[in-house]
SERO-4910 file (N, C-alpha, C, O; in steps of 0.05 Angstrom, whole numbers):
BEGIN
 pado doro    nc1    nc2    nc3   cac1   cac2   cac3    cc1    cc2    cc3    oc1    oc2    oc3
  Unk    A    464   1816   2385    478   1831   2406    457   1840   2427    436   1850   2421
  Unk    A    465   1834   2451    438   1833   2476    455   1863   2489    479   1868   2490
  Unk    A    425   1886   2500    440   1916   2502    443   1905   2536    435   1882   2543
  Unk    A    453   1920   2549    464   1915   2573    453   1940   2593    461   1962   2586
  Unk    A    440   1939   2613    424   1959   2626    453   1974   2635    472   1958   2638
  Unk    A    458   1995   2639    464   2004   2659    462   2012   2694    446   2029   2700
  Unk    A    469   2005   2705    470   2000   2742    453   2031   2739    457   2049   2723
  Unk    A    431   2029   2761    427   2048   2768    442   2062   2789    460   2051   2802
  Unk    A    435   2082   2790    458   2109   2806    434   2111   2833    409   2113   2830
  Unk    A    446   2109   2857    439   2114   2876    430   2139   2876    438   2153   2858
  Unk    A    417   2147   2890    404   2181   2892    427   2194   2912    434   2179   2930
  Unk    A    441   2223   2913    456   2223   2935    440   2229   2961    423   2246   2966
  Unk    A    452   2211   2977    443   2216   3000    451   2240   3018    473   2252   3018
  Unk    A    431   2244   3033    418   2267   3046    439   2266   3079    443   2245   3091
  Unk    A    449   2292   3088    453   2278   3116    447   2306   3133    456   2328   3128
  Unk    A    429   2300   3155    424   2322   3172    443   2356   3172    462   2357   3157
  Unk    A    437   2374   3184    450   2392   3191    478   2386   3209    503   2390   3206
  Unk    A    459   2374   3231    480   2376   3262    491   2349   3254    501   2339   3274
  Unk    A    495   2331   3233    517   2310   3227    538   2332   3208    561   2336   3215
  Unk    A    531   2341   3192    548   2364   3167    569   2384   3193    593   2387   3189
  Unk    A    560   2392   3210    568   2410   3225    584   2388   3244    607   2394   3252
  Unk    A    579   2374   3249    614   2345   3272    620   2345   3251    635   2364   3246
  Unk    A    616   2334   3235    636   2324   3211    657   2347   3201    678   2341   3190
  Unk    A    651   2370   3205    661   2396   3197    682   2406   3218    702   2418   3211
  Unk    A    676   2400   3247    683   2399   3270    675   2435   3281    692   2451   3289
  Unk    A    654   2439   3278    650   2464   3270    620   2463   3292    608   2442   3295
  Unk    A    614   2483   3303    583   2479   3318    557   2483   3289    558   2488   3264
  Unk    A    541   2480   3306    512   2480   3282    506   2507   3280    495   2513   3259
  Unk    A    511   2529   3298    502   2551   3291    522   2566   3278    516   2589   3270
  Unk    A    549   2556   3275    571   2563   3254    557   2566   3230    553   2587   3219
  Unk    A    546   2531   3220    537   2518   3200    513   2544   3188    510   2559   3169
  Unk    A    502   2539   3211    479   2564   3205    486   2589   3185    477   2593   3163
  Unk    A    501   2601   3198    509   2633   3192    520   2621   3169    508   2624   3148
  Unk    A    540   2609   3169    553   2597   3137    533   2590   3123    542   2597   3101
  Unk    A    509   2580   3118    486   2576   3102    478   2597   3099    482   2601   3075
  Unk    A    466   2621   3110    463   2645   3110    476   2667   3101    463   2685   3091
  Unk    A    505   2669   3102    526   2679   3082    524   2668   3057    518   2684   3039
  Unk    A    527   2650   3053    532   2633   3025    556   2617   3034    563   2605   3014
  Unk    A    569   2613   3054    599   2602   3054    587   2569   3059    563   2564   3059
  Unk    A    602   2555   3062    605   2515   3067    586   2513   3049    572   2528   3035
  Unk    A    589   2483   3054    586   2471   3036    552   2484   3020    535   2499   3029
  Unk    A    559   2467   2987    530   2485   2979    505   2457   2981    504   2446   3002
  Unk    A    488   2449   2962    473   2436   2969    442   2421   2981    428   2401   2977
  Unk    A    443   2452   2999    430   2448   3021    394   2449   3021    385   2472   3021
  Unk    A    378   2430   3022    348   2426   3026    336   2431   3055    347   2424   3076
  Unk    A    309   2448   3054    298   2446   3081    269   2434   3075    251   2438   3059
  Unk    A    274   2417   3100    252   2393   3093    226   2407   3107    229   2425   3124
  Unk    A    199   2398   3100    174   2407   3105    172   2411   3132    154   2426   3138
  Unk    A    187   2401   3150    182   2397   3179    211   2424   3192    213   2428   3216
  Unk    A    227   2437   3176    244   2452   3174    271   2443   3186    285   2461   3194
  Unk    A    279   2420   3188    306   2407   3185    321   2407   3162    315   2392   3144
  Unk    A    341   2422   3159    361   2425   3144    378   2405   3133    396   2397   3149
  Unk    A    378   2393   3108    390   2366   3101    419   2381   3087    420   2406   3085
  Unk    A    437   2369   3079    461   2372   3062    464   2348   3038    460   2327   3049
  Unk    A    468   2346   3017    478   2327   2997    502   2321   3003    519   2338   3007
  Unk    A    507   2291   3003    530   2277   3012    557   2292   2986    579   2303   2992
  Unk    A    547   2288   2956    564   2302   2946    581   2332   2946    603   2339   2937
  Unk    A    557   2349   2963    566   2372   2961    575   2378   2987    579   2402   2989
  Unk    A    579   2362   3010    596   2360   3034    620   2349   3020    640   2364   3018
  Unk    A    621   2324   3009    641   2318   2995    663   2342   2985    685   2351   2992
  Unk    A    646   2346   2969    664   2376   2945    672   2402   2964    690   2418   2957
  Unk    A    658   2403   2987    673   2426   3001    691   2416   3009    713   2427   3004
  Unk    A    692   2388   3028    714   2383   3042    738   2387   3025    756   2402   3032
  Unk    A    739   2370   2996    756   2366   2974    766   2392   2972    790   2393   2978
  Unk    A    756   2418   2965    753   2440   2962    774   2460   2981    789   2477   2972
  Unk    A    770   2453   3009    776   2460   3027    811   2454   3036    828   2470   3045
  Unk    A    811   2421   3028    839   2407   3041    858   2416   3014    882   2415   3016
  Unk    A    840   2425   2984    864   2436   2968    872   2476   2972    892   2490   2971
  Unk    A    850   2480   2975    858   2513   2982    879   2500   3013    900   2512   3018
  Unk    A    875   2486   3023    895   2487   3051    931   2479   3040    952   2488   3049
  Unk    A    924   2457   3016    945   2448   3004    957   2469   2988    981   2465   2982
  Unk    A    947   2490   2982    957   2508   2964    968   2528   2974    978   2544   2958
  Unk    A    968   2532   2999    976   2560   3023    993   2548   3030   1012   2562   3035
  Unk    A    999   2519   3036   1025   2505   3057   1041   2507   3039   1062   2515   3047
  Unk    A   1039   2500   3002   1056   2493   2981   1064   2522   2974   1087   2522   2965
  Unk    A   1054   2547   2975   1063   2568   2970   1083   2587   2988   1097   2605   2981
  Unk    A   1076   2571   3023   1100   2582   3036   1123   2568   3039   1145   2580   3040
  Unk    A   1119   2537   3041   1136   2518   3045   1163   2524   3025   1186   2525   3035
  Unk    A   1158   2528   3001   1190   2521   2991   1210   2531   3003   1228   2517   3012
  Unk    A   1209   2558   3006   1234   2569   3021   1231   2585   3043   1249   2600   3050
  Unk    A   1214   2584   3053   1201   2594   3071   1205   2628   3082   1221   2643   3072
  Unk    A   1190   2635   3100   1200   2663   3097   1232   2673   3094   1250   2658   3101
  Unk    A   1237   2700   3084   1269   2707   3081   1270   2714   3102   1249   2717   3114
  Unk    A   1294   2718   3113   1295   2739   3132   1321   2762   3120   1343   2759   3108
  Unk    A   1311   2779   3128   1336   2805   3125   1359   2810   3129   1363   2822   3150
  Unk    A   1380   2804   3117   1409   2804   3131   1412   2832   3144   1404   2854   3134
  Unk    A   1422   2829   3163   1429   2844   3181   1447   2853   3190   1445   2867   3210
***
């Protein structure tokens, strides 16, 4: 029986600040203060030259993160939507 390598795993890739922040549709000094709070995405490396990188996965997981907390506020008003008061 011959063992079979497993594929190596790409490393995740890295993507600037001011790409994380369009992609977000959000400005960079949003991005900023949100790095500085603790809020968006988590992740985040500062390179020797002090450019701010993000991990593709953990842009990923906020977005994911993000479009279900949005899914979960539309699904909690949607069914019947507000009452109104008979009058």
């Amino acid at each position: 029986m011959t063992k079979t390598k497993a594929p190596k795993v790409k490393p995740d890739s890295l993507i600037p600040a001011p790409a994380v922040a369009e992609r977000l549709g959000i400005a960079e000094k949003t991005l900023h203060r949100w790095r500085l709070s603790g809020h968006g995405p988590r992740g985040w490396s500062r390179s020797e030259s002090g450019r701010v990188f993000y991990r593709e996965s953990a842009v990923e997981a906020y977005l994911s993160e993000r479009e279900a907390r949005a899914a979960g506020e539309v699904a909690e008003v949607s069914p019947g939507g507000p009452e109104l008061d008979a009058a």
